[in-house]
Structure formats: structure tokens, C-alpha cells
C-alpha positions in Angstrom: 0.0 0.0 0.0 1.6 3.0 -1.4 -0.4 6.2 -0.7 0.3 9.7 -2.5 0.8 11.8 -0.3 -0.4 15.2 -2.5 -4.2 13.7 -2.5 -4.0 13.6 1.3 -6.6 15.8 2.8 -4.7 17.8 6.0 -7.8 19.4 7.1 -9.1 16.7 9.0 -7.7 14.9 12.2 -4.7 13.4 12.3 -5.4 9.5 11.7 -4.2 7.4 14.6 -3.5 4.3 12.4 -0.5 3.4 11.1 0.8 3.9 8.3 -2.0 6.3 7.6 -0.8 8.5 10.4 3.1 8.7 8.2 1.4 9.6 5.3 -0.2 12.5 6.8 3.1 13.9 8.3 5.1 13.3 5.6 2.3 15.2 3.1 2.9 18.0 6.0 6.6 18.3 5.9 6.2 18.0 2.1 4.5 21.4 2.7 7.6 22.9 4.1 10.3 21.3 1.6 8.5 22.4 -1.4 8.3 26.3 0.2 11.9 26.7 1.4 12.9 25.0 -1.8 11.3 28.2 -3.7 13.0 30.3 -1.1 16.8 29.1 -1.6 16.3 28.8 -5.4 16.9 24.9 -5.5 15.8 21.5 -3.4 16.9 21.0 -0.1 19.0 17.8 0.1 19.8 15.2 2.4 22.9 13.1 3.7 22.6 9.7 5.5 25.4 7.7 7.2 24.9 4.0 8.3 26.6 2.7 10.4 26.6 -1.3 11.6 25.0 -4.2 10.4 22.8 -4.9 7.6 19.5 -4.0 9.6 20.9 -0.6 9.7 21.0 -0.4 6.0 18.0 -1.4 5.1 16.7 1.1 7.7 18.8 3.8 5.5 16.7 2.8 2.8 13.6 3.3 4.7 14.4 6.6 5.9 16.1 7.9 2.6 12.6 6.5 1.1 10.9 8.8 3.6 13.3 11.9 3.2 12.7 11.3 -0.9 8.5 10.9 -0.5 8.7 14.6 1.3 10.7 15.9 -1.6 14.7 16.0 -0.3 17.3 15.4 -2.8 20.1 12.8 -1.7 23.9 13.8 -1.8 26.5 12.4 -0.7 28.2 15.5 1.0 27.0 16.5 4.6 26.9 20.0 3.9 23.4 19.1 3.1 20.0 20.7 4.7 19.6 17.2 6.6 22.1 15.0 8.0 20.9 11.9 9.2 23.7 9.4 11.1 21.9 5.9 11.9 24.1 4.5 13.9 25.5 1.4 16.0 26.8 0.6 19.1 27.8 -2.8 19.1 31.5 -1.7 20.0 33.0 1.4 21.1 34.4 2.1 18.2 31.2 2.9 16.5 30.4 4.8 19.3 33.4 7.5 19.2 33.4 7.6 15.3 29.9 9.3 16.1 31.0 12.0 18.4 34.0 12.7 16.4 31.6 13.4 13.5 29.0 15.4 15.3 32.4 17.6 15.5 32.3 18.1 12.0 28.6 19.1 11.7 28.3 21.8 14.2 31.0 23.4 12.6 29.2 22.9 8.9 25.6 24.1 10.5 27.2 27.3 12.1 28.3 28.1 8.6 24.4 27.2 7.8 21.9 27.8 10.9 19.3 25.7 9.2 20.9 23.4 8.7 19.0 19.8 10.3 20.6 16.7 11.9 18.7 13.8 13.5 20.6 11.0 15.0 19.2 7.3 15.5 19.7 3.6 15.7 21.1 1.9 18.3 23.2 4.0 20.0 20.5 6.4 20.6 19.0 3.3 22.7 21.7 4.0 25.8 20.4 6.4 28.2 23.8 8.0 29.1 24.2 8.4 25.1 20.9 10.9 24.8 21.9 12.4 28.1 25.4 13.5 26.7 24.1 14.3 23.3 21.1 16.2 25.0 24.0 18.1 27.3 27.6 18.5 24.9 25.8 18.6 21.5 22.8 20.8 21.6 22.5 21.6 17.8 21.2 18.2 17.1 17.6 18.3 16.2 15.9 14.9 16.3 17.0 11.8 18.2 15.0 8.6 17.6 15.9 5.0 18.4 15.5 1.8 16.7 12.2 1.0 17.6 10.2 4.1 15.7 12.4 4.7 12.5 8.7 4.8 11.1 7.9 8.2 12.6 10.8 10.0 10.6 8.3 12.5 9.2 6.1 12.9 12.4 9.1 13.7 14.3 10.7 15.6 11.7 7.1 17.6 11.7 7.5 18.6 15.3 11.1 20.0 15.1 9.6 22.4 12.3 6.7 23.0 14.5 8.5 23.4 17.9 12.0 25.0 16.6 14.0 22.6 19.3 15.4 19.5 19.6 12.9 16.5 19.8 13.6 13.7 21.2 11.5 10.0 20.7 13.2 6.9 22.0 11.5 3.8 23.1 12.2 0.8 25.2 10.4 -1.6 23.2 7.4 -2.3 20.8 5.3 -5.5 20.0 4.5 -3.0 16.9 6.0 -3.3 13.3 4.5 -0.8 10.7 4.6 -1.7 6.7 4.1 -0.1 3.8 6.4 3.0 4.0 8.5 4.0 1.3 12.1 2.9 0.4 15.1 3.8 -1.3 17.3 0.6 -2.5 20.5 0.7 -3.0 20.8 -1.8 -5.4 17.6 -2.4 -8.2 18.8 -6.2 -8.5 19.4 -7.2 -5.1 17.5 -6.2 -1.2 17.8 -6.9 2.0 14.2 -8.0 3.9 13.9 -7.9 7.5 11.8 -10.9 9.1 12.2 -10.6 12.4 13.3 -7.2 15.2 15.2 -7.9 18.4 17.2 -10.3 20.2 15.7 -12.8 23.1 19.4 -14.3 23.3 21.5 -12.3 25.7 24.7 -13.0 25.4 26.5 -11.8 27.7 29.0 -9.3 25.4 26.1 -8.0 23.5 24.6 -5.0 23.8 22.2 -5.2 21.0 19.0 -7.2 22.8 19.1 -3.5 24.7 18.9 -1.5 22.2 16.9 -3.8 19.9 14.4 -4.9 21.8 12.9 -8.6 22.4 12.0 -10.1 19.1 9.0 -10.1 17.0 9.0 -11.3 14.0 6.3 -10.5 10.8 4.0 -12.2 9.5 5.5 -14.8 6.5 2.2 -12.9 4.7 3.5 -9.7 4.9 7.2 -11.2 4.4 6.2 -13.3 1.1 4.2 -10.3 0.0 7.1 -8.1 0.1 9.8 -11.0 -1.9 7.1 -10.9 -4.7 6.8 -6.8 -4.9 10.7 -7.1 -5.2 11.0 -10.0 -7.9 8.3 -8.1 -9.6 10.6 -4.8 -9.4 13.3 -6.7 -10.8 15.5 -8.2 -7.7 16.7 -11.4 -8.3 18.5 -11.7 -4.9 16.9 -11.5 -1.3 18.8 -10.8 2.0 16.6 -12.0 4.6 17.7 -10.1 7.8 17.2 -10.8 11.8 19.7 -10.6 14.8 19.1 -14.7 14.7 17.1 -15.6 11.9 16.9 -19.2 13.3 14.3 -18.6 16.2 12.2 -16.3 13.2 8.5 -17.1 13.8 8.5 -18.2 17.5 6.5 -15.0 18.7 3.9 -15.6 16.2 0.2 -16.4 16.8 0.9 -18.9 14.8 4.2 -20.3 15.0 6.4 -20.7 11.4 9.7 -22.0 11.1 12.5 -20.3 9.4 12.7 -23.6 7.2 9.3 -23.4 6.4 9.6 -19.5 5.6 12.5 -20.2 3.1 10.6 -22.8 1.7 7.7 -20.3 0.7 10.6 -17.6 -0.5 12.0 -20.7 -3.0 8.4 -20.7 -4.9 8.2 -16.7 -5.4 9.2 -16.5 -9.5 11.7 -14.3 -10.4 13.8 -14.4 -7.8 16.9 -16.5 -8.4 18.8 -16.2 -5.1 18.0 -16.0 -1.1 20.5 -15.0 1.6 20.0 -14.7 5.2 22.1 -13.7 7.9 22.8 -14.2 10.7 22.3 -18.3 12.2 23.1 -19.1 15.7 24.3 -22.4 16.1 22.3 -23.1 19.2 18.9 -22.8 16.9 20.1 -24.1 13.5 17.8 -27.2 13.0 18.2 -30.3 11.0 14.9 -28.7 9.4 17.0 -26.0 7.8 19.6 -27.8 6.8 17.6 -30.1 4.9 15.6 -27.1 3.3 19.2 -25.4 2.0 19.9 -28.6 0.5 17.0 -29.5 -1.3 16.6 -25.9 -2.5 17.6 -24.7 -6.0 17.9 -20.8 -5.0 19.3 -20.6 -1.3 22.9 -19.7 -1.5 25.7 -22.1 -0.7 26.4 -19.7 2.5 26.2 -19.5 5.9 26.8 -17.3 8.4 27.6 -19.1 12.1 29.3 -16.5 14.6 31.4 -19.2 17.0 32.8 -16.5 18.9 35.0 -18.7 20.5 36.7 -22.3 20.5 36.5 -23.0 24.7 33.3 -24.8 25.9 34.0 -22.8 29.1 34.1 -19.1 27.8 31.6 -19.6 25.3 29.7 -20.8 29.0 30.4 -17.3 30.3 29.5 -15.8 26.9 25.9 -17.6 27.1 26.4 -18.8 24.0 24.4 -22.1 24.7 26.6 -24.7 22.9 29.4 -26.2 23.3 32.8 -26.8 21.2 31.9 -30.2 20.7 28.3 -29.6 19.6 29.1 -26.6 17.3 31.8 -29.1 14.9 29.1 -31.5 15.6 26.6 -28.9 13.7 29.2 -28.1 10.7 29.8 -31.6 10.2 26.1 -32.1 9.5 25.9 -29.0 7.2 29.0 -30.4 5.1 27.7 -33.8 4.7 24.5 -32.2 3.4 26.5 -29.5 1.4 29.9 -30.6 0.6 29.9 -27.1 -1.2 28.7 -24.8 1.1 30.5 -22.1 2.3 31.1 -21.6 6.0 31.8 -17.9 7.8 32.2 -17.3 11.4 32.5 -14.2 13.6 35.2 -14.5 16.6 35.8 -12.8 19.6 39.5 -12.6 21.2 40.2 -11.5 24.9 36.6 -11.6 25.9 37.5 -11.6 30.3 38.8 -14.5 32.2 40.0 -16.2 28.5 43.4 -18.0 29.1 45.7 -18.7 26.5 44.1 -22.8 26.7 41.0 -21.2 26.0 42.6 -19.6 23.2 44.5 -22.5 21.7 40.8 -24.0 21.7 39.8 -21.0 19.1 42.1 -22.0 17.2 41.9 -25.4 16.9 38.2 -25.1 16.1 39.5 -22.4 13.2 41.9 -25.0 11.9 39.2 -28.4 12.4 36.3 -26.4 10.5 38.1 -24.1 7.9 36.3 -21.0 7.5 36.1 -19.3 4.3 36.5 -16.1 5.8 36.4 -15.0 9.6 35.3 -11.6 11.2 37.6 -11.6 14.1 36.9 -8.8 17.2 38.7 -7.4 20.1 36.5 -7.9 22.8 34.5 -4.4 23.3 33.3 -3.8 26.8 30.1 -2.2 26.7 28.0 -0.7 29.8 25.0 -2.4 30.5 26.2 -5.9 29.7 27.2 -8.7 32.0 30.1 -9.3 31.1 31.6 -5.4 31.4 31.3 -6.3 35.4 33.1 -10.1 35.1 36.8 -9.8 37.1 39.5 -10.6 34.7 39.5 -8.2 31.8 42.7 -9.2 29.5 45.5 -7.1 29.2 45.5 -5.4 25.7 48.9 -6.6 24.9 47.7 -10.4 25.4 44.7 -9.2 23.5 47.0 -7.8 20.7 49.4 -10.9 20.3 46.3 -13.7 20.1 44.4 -11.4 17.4 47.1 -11.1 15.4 48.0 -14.9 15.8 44.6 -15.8 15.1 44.3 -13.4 11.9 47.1 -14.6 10.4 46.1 -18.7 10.9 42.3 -17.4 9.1 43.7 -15.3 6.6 46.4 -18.3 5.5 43.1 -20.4 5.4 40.8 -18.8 4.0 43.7 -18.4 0.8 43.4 -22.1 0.5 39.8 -22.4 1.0 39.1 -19.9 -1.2 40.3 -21.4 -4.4 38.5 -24.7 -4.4 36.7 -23.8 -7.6 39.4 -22.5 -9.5 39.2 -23.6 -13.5 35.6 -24.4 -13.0 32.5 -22.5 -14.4 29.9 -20.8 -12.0 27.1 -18.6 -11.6 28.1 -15.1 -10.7 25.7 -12.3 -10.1 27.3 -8.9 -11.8 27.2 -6.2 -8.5 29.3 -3.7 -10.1 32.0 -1.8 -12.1 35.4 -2.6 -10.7 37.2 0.5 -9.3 40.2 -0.7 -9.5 41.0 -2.3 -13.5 38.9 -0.6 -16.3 36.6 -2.6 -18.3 36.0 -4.8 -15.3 33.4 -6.1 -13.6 32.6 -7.5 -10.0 30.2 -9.7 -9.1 29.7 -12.4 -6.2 29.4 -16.5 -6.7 26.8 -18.4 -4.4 29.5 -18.8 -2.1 29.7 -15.0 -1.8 33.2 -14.9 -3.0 33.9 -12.3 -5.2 34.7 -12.3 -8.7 36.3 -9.9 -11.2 36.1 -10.2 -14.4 35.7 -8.2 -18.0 32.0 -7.3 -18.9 30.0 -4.2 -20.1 28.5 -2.8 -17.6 25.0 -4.0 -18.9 24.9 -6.7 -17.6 24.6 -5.2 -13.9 22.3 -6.8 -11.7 22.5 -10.2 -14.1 23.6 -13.8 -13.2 26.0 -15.0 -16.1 28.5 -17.5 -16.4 32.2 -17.0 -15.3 35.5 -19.4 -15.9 37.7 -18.6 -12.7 40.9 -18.4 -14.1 42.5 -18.2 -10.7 42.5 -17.3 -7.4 44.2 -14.8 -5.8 43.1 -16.1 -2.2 40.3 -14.2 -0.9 38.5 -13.5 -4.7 38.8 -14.7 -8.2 39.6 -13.6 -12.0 37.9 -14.6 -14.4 36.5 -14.1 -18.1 33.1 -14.6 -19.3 31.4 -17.0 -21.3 28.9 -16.4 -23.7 
């Protein structure tokens, strides 16, 4: 349901429903873009930076399809008239990149008074976040969370109304509003959120905070969506969720993840389906048969270990154990000898010793990961393990991460080239920045590929002979 928002009647009441209500603020700010467009002599645009996971861009393209609806024009420059910064706080990191920024913009919006910048995501989710923002940075104008990216307009509405900062964050919602507009990035390939929140609570992670519990949608709403999409011309789905595996639990009526990829493998058109991210603890024998027997879910998985001890991954509340995670890739590899297997790993989380450590990596060189995200341990305020005794030193932390980075990257080299001088499916992303004339696209596997094409065929799936591999991607040339 896509409404237009210039044949909305703003005499009346403000409708209480959603997403009626959004259509009616966002036909009001409309209003005011379109008049202080006429008074500067051009449109007013808009700058967003994401920051985070994959949820956090495709809420980008929710809100850039918002700030497009009301008329805004997207540049990539924050001298902009709105600066939007979704952001993430799943390490500190993230964190102090934002603050150094918000730097940058007050000096840019006392060049330009109204200038507009709204901060949200997960970050805005910590209380002693809004309370420094709302103290040390007082020319931001909006501050929202992750629960109501919805309201952009509405909230955007009272700044213009009130002339001072507004600020919206929730604690949670049971509520998930459909049918706003979005801006993808891609026009062959989108990410689709199933599921909100995190019921896991590991003991590192911040993000069931700042997330919320989960809920997921309706596979209705979900399938619905997948169609619109192949319709439009996307031939590969991301299907998003903090742990896609327990997707459908909170349901009236219960629906496996299996059973949801099942109904996304019968929507015509599409050609691939993605999904991150899997924890091991809920990956069922279920799924793994439904990746199998499947014909357009990707030879891919995502499953974060975090770490090779049975007795850290115990403090982590990870649920499983060493044993029973090589237990679970052994069952994925004798289903799908192919498949490709990615991991994210924590070093230095507290009280690990260097056993502990020797256990990560003997679980890195048992299962062979085609790639590895490997993290510092981030302490972050809320969690329990920021109180746990036994923080590691950072120069321990230093020499096992760079241990363990060189054992994944020497690998993943190996890995990496098991389809060399074969011929494979690629999907064409984009034009390589790097050698003219070339193209760069991703196998199944998600390994990339470069190789010579026009630039028409963008967004296809062609044939590629991988000539070689240069450890972590391939060259190759086309076939006809």
C-alpha cells in the first residue's frame, strides 16, 4: 500500500492508524520542503550515514525513502540541509566515530543555521548516550531510536513545529509498521527484515538493549514483500534478523524459518536468497535439509562461533558447546559438501586464558572457515560481562588477534580457491574501481569475482570461468 501523499486531505484529524498516520506527516513536511525549496532557489537535500550491520542499511533505505517521498534530494556531501547518522553501538568504536563526527557538523551548520541533523539507531538506545548528546551537543535536532524509524516524518514535523530539539526513543514495541516507502540501493538485489530484536543475551552483546525482544512479521507480509521485489526486478533477497533461526516463534501462529525459506523458494523471479545471521544453538536439521534441497538458497552460511573454549563460550551464554558446534558443521558439510562456511570471533573476551585460546584456534583449523570476522573484545556498559573480574591485558589481547588473523587469513587463501578452472554462476554487483573494463560480481558462495564485462549486464547472473584465485576472490572471463 503505497499512498500519495499530494491527495492527502490535511484538514481533518490526524489519523491514529499506522501507516496512515506517516502519510499525513510526511504530506505536511512535504508542505515545508516544497516552500523553502522556492525560497533558496533549489531543493533542499539530504545526507545519511549508516553505520553497523545490515539492519541498519536497510533502515537507511527506509528513511532515505521517507526523506525522498517529502521531496529532499540525496547527496553524498554532509553539507546538506539534513544530516541523518543511523548509527551502531555494538562496540565502542562505533560509538566514538559518532561523536568525532557530530564535531564536523556543528562546525558545517554554524556556517548554515538551518541546517538539520537527526541522530538514531542503536546508539540512541543507551540512556547516558541521549543524556550527553542532550548536554555536549545541543544543535542536534531529532534523536530517535530503533524502535520508531517509522515516525521520521512525524518527528521531523515537530522540530519544524516546535523550533527545538525533539527527542522519541523507546524501550520496546510489540509493533511493526509496513508499507512506507524505500530507497534501495541496489535495483537487483535487497535486504528484507523478518524478524526485530534479540531474546538471546549473550553476555557481550549489547544489542538485545537496544533492539528490543523479538517479533517477527508475518510470513504474509514477508512473502508479499519477496514478490513486490522479484516483480521490481530483484533477483536476490537478503533475509535479515539478529538470529534468523528462532524467526517465527512470537507468532500467533508459529512458522519455522525452514518453512519460511521454503515459501521464499516458490516466489518466481527471484533466483537467489541470503540470510544472515544463524546461531548455532537454533540451527535445526529442518533447515539444513531445506538449504539442501533448495535450487535458489545460497551455498552460504553465516555461524558467529565467537569462540573455540566450551567454558568461555559458557560465560558468553552462548548455549553450545565446542563439541556440539563441529558436531553442527559436520552435519551442514555432509548435506552440502559445497557450502560455504563464515564465522565471527571474539579474542580477549575476560577471564580467557591462553588454553582457551588455543581451543579458538583449533576449532578455526578443524572447520576451515572461508572467511572470519575476528573482534577485540569491546566492553560495553550495560552488559554482564563489562562487570566479570579478569578483563585481559591489551597486549595479550594484541598478540592472540594477530595470531589468530594470520592462521584465518592463510586459510581462507586455501579455501578460497577450491573452484578454480571451473564454471559458476556469478551475479554482476558492479563496475570494478580498480581495472577498467571490469566487472565484479559475487558467486553463491559469496566470493567475489572480477572479471571483464560491459556494464549492462549489472544486476545479471552470467557464467564466469575462474581463471585463478588470488586467495580471498577470483579472476575470471566470461562465457557467452
Amino acid at each position: 500500500m503505497q499512498i500519495d501523499i499530494d491527495q492527502i486531505d490535511l484538514t481533518g484529524e490526524v489519523p491514529v492508524r499506522e501507516p496512515e498516520r506517516q502519510y499525513y506527516f510526511m504530506a505536511k513536511v512535504s508542505g515545508y520542503v516544497k516552500r523553502r525549496s522556492e525560497e533558496l532557489g533549489r531543493p533542499m537535500t539530504f545526507c545519511t550515514q549508516t553505520f553497523g550491520c545490515q539492519m541498519n542499511s536497510r533502515d537507511s533505505e527506509k528513511l532515505e525513502g521517507i526523506l525522498e517521498a517529502v521531496g529532499f534530494v540525496q547527496t553524498d556531501t554532509e553539507e546538506a540541509d539534513f544530516v541523518l547518522y543511523n548509527t551502531c553501538t555494538v562496540r565502542e568504536n562505533a560509538n566514538l566515530k559518532v561523536y568525532g563526527r557530530l564535531g564536523v557538523l556543528n562546525s558545517l551548520k554554524k556556517k548554515n543555521p538551518d541546517m538539520m541533523i537527526a541522530l538514531c539507531g542503536c546508539m540512541m538506545q543507551e540512556e547516558d548516550v541521549v543524556e550527553k548528546i542532550k548536554k555536549s551537543y545541543r544543535f542536534v535536532d531529532v534523536i530517535f531510536g530503533t524502535h520508531n524509524i517509522y515516525k521520521l516524518a512525524e518527528l521531523l514535523y515537530q522540530r519544524l513545529e516546535a523550533k527545538k530539539m525533539v527527542v522519541d526513543i523507546w524501550k520496546g514495541t510489540d509493533q511493526v509498521v509496513e508499507d512506507l516507502p524505500a530507497d534501495r540501493k541496489y535495483s537487483f538485489k535487497s535486504g528484507v527484515n523478518i524478524m526485530f530484536g534479540c531474546d538471546n543475551f549473550c553476555s557481550y552483546c549489547i544489542v538485545p538493549y537496544v533492539r528490543g525482544r523479538e517479533r517477527s512479521r508475518s510470513p504474509k507480509d514477508i512473502i508479499t514483500e519477496i514478490k513486490g521485489l522479484a516483480d521490481d526486478g530483484v533477483v536476490e533477497i537478503m533475509l535479515l534478523g539478529q538470529n534468523v533461526n528462532s524467526y517465527g516463534k512470537t507468532l500467533e501462529e508459529p512458522v519455522s524459518f525452514a518453512n519460511l525459506l521454503s515459501q521464499a523458494d516458490e516466489v518466481e523471479g527471484l533466483e537467489r536468497i541470503r540470510f544472515m545471521t544463524s546461531h548455532p544453538k537454533d540451527l535445526s536439521d529442518e533447515l539444513i535439509e531445506t538449504m539442501k534441497n533448495s535450487k535458489k538458497v545460497c551455498r552460504h552460511i553465516h555461524l558467529p562461533l565467537q569462540s573455540g573454549s566450551s567454558r568461555i563460550l559458557k560465560l558468553m551464554n552462548r548455549r553450545y558447546t565446542k563439541e556440539k558446534y563441529l558436531d553442527l558443521v559436520d552435519k551442514i558439510r555432509t548435506a552440502m559438501p559445497d557450502i560455504s562456511i563464515t564465522t565471527d570471533i571474539i579474542v580477549g573476551f575476560p577471564g580467557e586464558t591462553e588454553e582457551d585460546f588455543l581451543e579458538t584456534l583449533d576449532v578455526v583449523r578443524k572447520v576451515r572457515f572461508d572467511s572470519a570476522f575476528t573482534f577485540i573484545y569491546s566492553k560495553r556498559t550495560g552488559t554482564p560481562a563489562a562487570k566479570m573480574e579478569d578483563q585481559i591485558p591489551d597486549e595479550v589481547i594484541k598478540d592472540r588477534f594477530d595470531r589468530l588473523l594470520s592462521l584465518v587469513q592463510q586459510i581462507s587463501s586455501e579455501v578460497c580457491g577450491r573452484e578454480v578452472h571451473t564454471v559458476q554462476k556469478v551475479l554482476a554487483e558492479e563496475v570494478n574501481d580498480h581495472k577498467e573494463g571490469y566487472l565484479t560480481g559475487r558467486l553463491s558462495s559469496n566470493t567475489t569475482v572480477h572479471f571483464k564485462g560491459d556494464p549492462s549486464l549489472i544486476g545479471k547472473i552470467v557464467d564466469v570461468y575462474l581463471d585463478e584465485s588470488k586467495g580471498f576472490y577470483y579472476m575470471g572471463t566470461l562465457r557467452p
